[in-house]
Structures are given as C-alpha cells and as structure tokens.
BALOBA-1460 file (C-alpha; in Angstrom, 3 decimals):
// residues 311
<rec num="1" residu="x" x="-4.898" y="-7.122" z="-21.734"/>
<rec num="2" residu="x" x="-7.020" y="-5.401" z="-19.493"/>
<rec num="3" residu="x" x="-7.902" y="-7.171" z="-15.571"/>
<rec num="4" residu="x" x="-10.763" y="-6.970" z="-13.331"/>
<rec num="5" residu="x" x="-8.243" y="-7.201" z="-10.914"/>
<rec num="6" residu="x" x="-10.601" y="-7.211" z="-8.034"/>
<rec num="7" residu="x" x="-13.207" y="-9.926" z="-10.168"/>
<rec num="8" residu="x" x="-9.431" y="-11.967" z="-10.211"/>
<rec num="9" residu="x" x="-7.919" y="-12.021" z="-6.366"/>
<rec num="10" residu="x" x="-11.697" y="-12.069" z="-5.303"/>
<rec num="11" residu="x" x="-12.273" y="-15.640" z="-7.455"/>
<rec num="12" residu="x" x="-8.545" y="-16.510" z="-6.179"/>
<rec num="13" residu="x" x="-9.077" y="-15.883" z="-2.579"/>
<rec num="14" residu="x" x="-11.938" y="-18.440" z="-2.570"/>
<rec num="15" residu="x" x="-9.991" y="-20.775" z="-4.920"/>
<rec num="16" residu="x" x="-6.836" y="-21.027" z="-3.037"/>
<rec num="17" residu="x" x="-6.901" y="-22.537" z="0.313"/>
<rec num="18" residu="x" x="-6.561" y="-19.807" z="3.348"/>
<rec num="19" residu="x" x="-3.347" y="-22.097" z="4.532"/>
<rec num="20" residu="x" x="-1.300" y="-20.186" z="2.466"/>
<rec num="21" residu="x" x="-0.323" y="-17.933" z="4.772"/>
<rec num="22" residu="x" x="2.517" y="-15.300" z="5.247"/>
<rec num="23" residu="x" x="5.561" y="-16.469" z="7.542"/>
<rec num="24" residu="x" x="3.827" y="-14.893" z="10.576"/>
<rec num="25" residu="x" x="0.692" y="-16.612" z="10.093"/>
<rec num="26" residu="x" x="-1.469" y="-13.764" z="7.734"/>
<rec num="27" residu="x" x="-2.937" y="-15.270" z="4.718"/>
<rec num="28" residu="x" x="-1.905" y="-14.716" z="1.332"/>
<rec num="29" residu="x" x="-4.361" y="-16.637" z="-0.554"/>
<rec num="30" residu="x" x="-5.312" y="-14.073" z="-2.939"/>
<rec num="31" residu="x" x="-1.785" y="-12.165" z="-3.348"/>
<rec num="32" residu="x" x="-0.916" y="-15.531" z="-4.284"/>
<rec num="33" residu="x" x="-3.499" y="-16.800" z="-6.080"/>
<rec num="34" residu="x" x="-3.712" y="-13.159" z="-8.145"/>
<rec num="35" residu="x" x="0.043" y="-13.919" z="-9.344"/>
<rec num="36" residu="x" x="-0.532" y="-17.093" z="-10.046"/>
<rec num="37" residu="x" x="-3.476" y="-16.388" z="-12.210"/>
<rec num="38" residu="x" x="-0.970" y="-13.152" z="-13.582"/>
<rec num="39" residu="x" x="1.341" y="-15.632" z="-14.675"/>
<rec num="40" residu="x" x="-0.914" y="-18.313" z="-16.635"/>
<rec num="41" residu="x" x="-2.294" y="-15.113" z="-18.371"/>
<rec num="42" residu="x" x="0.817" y="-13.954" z="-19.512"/>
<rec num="43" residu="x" x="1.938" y="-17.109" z="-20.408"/>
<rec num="44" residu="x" x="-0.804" y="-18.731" z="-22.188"/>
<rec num="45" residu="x" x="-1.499" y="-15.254" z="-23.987"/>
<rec num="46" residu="x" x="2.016" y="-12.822" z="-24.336"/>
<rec num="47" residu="x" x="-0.217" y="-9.496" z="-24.544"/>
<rec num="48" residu="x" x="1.805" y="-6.651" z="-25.446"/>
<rec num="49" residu="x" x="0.722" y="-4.173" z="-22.787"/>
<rec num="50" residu="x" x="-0.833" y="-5.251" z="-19.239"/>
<rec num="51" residu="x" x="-2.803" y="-3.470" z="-16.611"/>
<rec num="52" residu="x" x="-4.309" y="-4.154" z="-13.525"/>
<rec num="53" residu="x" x="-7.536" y="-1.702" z="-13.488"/>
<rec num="54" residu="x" x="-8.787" y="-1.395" z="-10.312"/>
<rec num="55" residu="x" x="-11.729" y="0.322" z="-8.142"/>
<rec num="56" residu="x" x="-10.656" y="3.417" z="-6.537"/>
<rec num="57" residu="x" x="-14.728" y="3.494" z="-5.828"/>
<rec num="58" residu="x" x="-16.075" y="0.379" z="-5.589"/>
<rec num="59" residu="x" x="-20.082" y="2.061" z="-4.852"/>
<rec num="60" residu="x" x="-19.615" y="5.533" z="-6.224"/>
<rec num="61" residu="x" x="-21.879" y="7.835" z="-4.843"/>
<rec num="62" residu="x" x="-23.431" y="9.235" z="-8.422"/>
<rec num="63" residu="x" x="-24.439" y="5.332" z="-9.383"/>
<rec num="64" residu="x" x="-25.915" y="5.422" z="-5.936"/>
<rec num="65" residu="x" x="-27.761" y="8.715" z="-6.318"/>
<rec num="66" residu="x" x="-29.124" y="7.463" z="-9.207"/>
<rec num="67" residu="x" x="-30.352" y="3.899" z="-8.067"/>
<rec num="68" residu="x" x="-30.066" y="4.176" z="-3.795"/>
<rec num="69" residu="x" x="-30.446" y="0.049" z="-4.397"/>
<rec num="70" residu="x" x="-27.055" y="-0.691" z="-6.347"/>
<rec num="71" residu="x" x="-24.589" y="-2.647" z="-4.103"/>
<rec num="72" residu="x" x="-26.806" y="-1.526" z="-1.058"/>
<rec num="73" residu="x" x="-27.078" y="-5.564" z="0.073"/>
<rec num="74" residu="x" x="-23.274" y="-5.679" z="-0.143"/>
<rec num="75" residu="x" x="-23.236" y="-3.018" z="3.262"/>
<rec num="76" residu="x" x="-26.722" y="-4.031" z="4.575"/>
<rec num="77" residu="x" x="-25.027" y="-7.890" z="4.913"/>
<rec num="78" residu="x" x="-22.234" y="-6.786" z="6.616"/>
<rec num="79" residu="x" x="-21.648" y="-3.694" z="8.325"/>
<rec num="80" residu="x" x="-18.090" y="-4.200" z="8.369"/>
<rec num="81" residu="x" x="-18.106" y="-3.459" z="4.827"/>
<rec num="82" residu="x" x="-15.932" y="-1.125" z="3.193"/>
<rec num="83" residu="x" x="-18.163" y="2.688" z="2.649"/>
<rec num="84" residu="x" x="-17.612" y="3.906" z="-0.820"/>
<rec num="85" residu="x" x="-13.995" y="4.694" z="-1.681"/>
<rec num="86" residu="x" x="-12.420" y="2.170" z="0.453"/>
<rec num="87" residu="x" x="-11.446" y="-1.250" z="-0.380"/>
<rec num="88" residu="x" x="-13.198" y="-4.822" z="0.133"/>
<rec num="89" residu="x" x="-15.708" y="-4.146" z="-2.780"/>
<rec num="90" residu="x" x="-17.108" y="-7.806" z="-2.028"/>
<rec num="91" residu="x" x="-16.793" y="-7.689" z="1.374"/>
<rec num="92" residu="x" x="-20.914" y="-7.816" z="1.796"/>
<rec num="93" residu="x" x="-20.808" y="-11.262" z="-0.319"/>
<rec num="94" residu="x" x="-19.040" y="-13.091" z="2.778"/>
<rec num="95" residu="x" x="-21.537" y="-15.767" z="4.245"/>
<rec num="96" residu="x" x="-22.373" y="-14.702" z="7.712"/>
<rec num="97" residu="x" x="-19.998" y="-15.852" z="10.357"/>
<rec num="98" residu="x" x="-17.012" y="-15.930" z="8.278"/>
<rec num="99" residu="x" x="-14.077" y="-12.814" z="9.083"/>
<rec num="100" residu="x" x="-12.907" y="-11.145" z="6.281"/>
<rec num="101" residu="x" x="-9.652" y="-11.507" z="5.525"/>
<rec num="102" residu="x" x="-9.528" y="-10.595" z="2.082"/>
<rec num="103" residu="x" x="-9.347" y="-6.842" z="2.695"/>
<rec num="104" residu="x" x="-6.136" y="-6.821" z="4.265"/>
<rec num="105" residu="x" x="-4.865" y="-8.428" z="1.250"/>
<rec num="106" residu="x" x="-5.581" y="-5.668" z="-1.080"/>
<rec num="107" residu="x" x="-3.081" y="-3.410" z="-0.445"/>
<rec num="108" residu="x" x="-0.347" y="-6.324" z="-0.107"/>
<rec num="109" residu="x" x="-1.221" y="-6.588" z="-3.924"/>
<rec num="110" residu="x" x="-1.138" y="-3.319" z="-4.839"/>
<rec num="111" residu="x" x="2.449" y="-3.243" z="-3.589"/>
<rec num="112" residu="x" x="3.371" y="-6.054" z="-4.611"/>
<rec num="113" residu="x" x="2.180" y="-5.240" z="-8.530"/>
<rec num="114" residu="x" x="4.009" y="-1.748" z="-7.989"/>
<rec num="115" residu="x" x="7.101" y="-3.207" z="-7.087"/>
<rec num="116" residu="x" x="7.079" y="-5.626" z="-10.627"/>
<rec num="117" residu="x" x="6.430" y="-2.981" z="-12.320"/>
<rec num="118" residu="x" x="2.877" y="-4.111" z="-13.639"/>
<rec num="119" residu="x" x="0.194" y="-1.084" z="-14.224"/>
<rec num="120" residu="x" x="-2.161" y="-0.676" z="-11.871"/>
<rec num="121" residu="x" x="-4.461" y="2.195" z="-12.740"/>
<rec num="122" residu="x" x="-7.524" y="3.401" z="-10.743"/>
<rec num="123" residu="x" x="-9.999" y="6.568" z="-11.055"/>
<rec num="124" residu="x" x="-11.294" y="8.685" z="-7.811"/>
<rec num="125" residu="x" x="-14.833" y="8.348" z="-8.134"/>
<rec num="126" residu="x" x="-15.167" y="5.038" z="-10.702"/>
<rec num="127" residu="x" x="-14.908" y="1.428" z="-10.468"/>
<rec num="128" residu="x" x="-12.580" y="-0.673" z="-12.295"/>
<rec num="129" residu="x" x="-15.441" y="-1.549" z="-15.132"/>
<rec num="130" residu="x" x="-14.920" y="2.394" z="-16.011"/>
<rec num="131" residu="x" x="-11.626" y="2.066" z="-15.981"/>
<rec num="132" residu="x" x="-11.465" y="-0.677" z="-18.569"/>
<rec num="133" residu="x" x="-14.766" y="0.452" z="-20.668"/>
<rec num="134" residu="x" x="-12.391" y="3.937" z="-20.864"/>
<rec num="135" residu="x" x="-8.994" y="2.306" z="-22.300"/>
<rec num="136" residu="x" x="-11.160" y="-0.783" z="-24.091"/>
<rec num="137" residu="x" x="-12.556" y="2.111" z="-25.949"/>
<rec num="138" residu="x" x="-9.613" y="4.311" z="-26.498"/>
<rec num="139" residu="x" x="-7.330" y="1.294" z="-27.539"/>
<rec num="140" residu="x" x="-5.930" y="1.306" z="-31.074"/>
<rec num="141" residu="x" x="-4.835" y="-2.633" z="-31.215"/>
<rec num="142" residu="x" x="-7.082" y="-5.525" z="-30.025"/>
<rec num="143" residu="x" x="-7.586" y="-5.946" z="-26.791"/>
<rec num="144" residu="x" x="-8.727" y="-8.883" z="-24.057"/>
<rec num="145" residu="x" x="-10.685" y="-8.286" z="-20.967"/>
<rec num="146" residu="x" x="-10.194" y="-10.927" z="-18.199"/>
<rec num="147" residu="x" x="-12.965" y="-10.917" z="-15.958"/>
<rec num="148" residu="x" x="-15.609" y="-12.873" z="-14.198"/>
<rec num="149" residu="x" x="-17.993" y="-9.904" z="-14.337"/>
<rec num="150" residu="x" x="-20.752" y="-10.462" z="-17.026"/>
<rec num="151" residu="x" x="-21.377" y="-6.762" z="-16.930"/>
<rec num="152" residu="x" x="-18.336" y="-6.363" z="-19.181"/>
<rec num="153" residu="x" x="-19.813" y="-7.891" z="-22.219"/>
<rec num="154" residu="x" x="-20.990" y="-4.330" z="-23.235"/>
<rec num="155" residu="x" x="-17.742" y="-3.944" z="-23.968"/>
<rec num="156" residu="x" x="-17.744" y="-6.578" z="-26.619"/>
<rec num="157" residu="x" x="-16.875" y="-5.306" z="-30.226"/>
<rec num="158" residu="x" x="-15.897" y="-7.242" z="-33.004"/>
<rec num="159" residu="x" x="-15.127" y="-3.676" z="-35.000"/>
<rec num="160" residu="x" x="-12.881" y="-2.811" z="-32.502"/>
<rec num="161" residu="x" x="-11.493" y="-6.347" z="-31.684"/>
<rec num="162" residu="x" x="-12.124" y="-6.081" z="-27.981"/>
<rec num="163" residu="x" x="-13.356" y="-9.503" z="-26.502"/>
<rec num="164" residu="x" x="-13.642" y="-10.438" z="-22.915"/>
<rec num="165" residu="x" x="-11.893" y="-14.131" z="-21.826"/>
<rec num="166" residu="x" x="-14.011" y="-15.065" z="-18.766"/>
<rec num="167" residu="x" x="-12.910" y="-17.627" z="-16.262"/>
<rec num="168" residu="x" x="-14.704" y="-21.033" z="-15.915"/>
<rec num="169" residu="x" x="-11.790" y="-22.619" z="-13.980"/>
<rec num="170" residu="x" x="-9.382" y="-20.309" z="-12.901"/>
<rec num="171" residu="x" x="-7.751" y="-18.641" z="-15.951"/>
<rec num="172" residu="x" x="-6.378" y="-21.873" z="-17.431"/>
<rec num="173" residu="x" x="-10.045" y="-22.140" z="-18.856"/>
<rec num="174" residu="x" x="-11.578" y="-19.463" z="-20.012"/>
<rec num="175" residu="x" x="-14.451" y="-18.920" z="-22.476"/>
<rec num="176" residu="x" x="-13.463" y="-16.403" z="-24.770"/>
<rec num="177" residu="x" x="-16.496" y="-13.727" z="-25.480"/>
<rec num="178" residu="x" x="-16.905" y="-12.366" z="-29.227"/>
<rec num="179" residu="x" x="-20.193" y="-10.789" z="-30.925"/>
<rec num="180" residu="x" x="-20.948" y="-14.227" z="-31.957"/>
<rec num="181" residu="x" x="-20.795" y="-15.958" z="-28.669"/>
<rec num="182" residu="x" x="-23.040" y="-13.432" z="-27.665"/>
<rec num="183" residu="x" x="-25.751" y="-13.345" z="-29.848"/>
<rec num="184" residu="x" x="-25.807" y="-17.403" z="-29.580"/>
<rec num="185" residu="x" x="-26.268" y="-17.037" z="-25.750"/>
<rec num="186" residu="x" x="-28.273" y="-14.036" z="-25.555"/>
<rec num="187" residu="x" x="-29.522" y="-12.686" z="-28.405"/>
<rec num="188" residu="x" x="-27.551" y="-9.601" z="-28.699"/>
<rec num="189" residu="x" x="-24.522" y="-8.312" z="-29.469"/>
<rec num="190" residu="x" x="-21.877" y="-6.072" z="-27.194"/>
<rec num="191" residu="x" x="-24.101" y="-2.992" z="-27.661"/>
<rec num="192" residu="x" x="-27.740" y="-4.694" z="-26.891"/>
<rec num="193" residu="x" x="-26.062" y="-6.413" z="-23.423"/>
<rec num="194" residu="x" x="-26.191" y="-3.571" z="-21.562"/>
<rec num="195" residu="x" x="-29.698" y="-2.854" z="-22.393"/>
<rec num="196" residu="x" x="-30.441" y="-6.657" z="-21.503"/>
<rec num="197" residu="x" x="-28.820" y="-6.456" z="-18.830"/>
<rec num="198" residu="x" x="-30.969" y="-3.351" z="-17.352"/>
<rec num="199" residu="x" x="-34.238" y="-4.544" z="-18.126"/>
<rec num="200" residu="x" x="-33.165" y="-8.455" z="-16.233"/>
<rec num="201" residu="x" x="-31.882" y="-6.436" z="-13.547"/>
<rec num="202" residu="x" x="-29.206" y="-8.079" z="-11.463"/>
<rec num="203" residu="x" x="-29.159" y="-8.674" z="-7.678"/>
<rec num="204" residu="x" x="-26.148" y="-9.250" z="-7.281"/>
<rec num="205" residu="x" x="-25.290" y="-5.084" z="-8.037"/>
<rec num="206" residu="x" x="-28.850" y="-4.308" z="-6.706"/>
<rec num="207" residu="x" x="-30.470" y="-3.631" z="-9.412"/>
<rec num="208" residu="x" x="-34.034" y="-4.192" z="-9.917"/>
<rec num="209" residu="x" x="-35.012" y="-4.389" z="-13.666"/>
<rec num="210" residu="x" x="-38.145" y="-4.328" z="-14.686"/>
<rec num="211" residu="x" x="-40.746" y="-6.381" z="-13.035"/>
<rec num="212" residu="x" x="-41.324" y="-9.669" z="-14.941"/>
<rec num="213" residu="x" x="-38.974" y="-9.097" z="-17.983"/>
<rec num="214" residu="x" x="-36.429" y="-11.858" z="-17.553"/>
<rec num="215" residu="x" x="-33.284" y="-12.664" z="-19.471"/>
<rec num="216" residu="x" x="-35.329" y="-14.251" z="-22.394"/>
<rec num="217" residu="x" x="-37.895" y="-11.349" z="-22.199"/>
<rec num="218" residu="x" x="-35.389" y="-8.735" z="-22.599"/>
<rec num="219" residu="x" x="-33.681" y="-10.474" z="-25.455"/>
<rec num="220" residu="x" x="-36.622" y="-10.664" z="-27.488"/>
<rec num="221" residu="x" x="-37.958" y="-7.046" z="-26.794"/>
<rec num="222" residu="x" x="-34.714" y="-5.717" z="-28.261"/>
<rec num="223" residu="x" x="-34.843" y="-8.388" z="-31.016"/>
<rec num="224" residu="x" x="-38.566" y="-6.519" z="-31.672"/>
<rec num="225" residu="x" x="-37.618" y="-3.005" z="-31.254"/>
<rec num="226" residu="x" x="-34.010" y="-2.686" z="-31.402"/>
<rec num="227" residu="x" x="-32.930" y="-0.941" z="-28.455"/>
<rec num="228" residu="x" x="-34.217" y="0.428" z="-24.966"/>
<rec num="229" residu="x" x="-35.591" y="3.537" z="-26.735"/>
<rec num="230" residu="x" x="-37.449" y="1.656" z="-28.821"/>
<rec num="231" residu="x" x="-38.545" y="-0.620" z="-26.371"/>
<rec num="232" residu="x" x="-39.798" y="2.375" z="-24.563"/>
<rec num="233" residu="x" x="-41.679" y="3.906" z="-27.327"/>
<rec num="234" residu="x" x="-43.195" y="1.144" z="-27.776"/>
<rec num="235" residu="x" x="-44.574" y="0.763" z="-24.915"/>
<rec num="236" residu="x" x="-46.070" y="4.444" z="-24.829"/>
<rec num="237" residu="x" x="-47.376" y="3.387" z="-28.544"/>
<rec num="238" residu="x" x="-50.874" y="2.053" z="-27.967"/>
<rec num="239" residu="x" x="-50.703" y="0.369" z="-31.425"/>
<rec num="240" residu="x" x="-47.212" y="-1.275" z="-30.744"/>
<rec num="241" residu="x" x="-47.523" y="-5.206" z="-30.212"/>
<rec num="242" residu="x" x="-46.422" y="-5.377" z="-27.101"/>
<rec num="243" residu="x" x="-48.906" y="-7.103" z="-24.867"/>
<rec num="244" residu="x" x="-50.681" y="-5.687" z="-22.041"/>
<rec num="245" residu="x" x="-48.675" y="-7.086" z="-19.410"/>
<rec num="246" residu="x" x="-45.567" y="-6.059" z="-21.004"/>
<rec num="247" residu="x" x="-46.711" y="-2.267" z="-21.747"/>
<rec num="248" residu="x" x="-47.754" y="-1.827" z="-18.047"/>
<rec num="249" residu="x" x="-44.596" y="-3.258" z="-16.707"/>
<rec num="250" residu="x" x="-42.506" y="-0.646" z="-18.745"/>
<rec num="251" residu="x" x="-44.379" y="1.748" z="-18.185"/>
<rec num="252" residu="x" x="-44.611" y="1.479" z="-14.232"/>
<rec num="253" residu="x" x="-40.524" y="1.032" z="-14.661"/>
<rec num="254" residu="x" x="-40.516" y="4.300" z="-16.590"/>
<rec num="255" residu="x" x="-38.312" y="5.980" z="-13.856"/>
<rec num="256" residu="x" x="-35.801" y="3.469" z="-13.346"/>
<rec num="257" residu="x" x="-35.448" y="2.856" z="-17.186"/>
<rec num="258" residu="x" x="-34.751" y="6.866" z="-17.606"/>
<rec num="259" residu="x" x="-31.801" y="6.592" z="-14.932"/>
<rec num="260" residu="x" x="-30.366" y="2.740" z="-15.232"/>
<rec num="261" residu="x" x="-28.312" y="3.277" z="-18.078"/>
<rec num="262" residu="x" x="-26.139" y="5.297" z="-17.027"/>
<rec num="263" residu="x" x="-25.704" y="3.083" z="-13.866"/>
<rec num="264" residu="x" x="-25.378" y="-0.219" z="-15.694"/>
<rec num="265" residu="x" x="-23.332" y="1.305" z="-18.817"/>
<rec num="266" residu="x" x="-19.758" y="1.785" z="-17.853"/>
<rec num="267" residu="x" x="-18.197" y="4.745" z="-18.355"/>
<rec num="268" residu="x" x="-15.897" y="5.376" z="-21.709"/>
<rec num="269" residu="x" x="-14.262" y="8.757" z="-21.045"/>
<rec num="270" residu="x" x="-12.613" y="8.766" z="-17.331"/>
<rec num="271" residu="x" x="-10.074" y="11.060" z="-16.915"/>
<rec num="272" residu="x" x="-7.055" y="8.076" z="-15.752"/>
<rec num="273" residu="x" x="-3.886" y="9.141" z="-14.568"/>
<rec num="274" residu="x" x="-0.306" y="8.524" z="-16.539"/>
<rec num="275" residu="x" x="0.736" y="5.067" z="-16.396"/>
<rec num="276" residu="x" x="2.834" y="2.831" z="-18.899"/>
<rec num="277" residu="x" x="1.079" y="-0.596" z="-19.642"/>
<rec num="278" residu="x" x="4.002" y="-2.420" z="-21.174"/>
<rec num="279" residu="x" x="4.967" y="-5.824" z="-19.591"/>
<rec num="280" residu="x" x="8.230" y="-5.425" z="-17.244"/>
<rec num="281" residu="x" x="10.978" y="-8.278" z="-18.215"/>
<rec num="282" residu="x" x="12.245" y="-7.424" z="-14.645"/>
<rec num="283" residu="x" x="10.995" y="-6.236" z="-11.660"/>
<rec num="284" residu="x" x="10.413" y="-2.569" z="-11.508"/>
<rec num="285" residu="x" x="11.575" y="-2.163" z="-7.554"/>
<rec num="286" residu="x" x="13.591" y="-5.476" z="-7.155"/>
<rec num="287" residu="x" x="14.570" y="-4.420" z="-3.495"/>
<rec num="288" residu="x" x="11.637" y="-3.564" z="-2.558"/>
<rec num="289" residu="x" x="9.986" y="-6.629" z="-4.214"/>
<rec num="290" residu="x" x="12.663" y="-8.740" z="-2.390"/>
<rec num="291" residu="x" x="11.769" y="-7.597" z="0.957"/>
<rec num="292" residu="x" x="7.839" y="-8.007" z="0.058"/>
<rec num="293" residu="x" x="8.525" y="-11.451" z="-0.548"/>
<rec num="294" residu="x" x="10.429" y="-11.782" z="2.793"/>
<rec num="295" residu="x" x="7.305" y="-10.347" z="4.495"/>
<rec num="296" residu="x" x="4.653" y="-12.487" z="2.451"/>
<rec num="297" residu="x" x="5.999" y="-15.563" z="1.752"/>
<rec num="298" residu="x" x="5.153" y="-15.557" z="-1.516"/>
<rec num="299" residu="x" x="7.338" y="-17.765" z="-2.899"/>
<rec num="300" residu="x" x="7.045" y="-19.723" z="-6.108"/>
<rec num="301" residu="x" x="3.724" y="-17.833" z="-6.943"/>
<rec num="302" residu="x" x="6.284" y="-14.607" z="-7.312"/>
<rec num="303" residu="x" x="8.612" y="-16.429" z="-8.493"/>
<rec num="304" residu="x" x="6.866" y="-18.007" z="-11.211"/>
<rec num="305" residu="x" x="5.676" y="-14.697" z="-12.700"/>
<rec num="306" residu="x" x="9.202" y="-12.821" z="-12.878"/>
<rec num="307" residu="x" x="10.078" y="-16.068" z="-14.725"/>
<rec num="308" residu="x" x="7.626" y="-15.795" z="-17.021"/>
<rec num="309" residu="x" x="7.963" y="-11.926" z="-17.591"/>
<rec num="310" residu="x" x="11.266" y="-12.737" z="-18.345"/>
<rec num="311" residu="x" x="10.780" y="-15.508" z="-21.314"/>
C-alpha cells in the first residue's frame, strides 16, 4: 500500500475540526486525522508492506522549466507559500484570509510516523506521485494506491495488479480504481489517462491543455488515434479526419504537447533511498513516540493505530 501522504493529512486537515488541538493550544487536526485515516486503512485492508511517500519537492524546478505555469497559482495566491523544496505543497489552495496552519503540522507527522516505525520515503528533486509511480512500477506483488489525486490513475494496471482506492468519504469509502472503472468513466485505460489528462489540462496543477479539447474531446481523440503521437500526426496529416477546429488547436498547442508529458507523466525510475516497508507490530521508537504524544495530544487517534498494528 502506497499513500499520497500529503493528498491524505491535506483531505484530513479540512475534515477534522481545527479544535483538536495539542495540550498547549497548537492544532493537530491533520496529525490526527492522518492516523486516524492510517488506521482504517490498515484495518479495513492488512497490506503487507506500508509507506508513506511523500514530496521532498512539491514544484520541482525541471516540471517548472518545462511548463513555468504548473503549480504557479498555488505561490501567486499566497505568497506565504512554501518555494520549491519546502513543505505546505497546498498551501496556495487556502481561501484568502484564512492562516495556515497546516504547515506546521507536517513535520509533527513525519516524526510521529518515524517514531512507529511506518516508511516514509521521499526523493530530492520529485514529488510524492514519482515516488509512488517508481515503487508502483518496480513492485513484484499487487499493490494499492490511496490517494485523492486523479493524476495517479496512470498508474493503473491490471497486468501488474496496481489499482488506486480513492477517497469519497474519508478512507472508510473509497472507490476502488481498476482498468475497467476507467475505461467506463473515461474512455481509457491506465496508459491513455495520462495522455487525457494532458490534452484536458488541469488548473488545479496549472496546466493548460489544449485549447477547446475537453475531457470528452480527449477521450475520443485517443479512442480515434490511439495515443498522443497519433493524435499528433494526425493532426499534421491533412487527410486525417480530424476537423478543422481540432487540427488548428493541436497544432497551435504543438509546443506544449512536445514538453507536457513529461510534466504530467510521473516518473518510474527515481533513485529512493533504503527504507523497509513492512508494517511495525510495535512502535519503532516507543520513547520517543511516548513523549510525542505528551507534546501532541494525540491520544486515541495514536492509540488506535498501535492497536491495530498490533492485531
């Protein structure tokens, strides 16, 4: 089982109340609400091996070389937002007005995931969607990628028995993401979604796609000509059936097309540091868990997942 761990405590900071709060008044929201979700996983799905991938670069300056525009909106709204390498990846997504107090949580998690003894593996110069595309694709058993990032359906393979489980309501719901749940939503399969997915464009990551090829668009140019390179020879093929419109749309986007994919496609072959992904029964660094959860409060949330490690 492989977690977009910052996808996770960024859905469970705004899921769990900011009340919960440390004894000396900090919140804890997401350290709490990340164990909590931890725990349910664990519970509801016993996975052999476990580990927390994470973003050592949340805006990595080659993606931004390549397209200036991806996660530009996420400093431009906020200037308190973390600069590539540091943490807060979402920190631009705050509506205005509101402090962020989610940062200052990250590296109470980090800790607090050392001390179980849960991997937590990161890259210098990669996001966490590298991270997982890398040991997703290196993995010899099945594996399950928990995330609330669409961007990881690429990662989809039915040969390779990698799915992603993504949350609807918390992680006690999830809708579990095969080849086949793919094609009926979109029209593709693991492979094609990437290439969908560049074409749409996505503002959320600032990227632009191509002008006026939408979701449905996309999906039925790679129905017609397989893949982005097709697409794209088609569209320099006076003959092809693409219409007018389309062919001068793709052809105006030439520039972006030729650099997107390797912005949008995760990386498969990061170089990841030693780590061992099996599930602790007990914690790791139980003093130095104890006194974390002395200085947190964290309580039955911590509690909760040592018990379940334990079953």
């Amino acid at each position: 089982m492989l977690l977009d761990t910052a996808s996770l405590y960024f859905r469970a900071y705004f899921g769990v109340p900011d009340s919960v709060r440390a004894p000396d008044g900090t919140p804890v929201n997401a350290v709490r609400g990340l164990l909590d979700f931890i725990a349910r996983l664990v519970q509801d799905h016993r996975p052999d091996d476990l580990v927390a991938c994470m973003d050592a670069d949340w805006r990595p300056q080659w993606r931004v070389e390549l397209i200036p525009s991806y996660k530009a909106h996420r400093v431009a709204n906020d200037q308190s937002a973390a600069q590539p390498g540091e943490h807060a990846p979402h920190s631009g997504d705050y509506p205005e007005g509101i402090p962020d107090t989610l940062s200052p949580q990250v590296p109470v998690i980090e800790e607090v995931l050392d001390a179980i003894g849960i991997a937590r593996v990161g890259a210098p110069g990669y996001e966490a969607d590298d991270v997982i595309g890398t040991l997703a694709t290196r993995a010899s058993s099945p594996v399950d990628i928990v995330t609330g990032d669409r961007d990881l359906y690429q990662l989809v393979s039915d040969a390779r028995q990698a799915r992603v489980l993504y949350p609807i309501k918390g992680v006690g719901t999830l809708q579990t993401v095969d080849e086949e749940w793919l094609r009926e939503k979109y029209g593709v399969d693991g492979s094609g979604y990437a290439d969908l997915a560049l074409l749409r464009g996505d503002p959320s990551d600032g990227l632009p796609g191509v002008p006026g090829v939408g979701e449905k668009t996309a999906a039925k140019l790679l129905a017609a000509y397989g893949d982005l390179a097709g697409i794209m020879a088609a569209a320099a093929d006076p003959t092809s059936k693409l219409t007018p419109a389309q062919r001068k749309r793709l052809v105006e986007a030439k520039d972006y097309v030729a650099v997107a994919p390797r912005v949008v496609r995760v990386a498969t072959d990061v170089t990841l540091p030693a780590f061992d992904p099996a599930l602790p029964t007990t914690p790791r660094h139980p003093e130095a868990l104890d006194a974390l959860t002395t200085r947190w409060g964290l309580g039955t949330s911590l509690s909760r997942l040592i018990m379940t490690l334990q079953r």
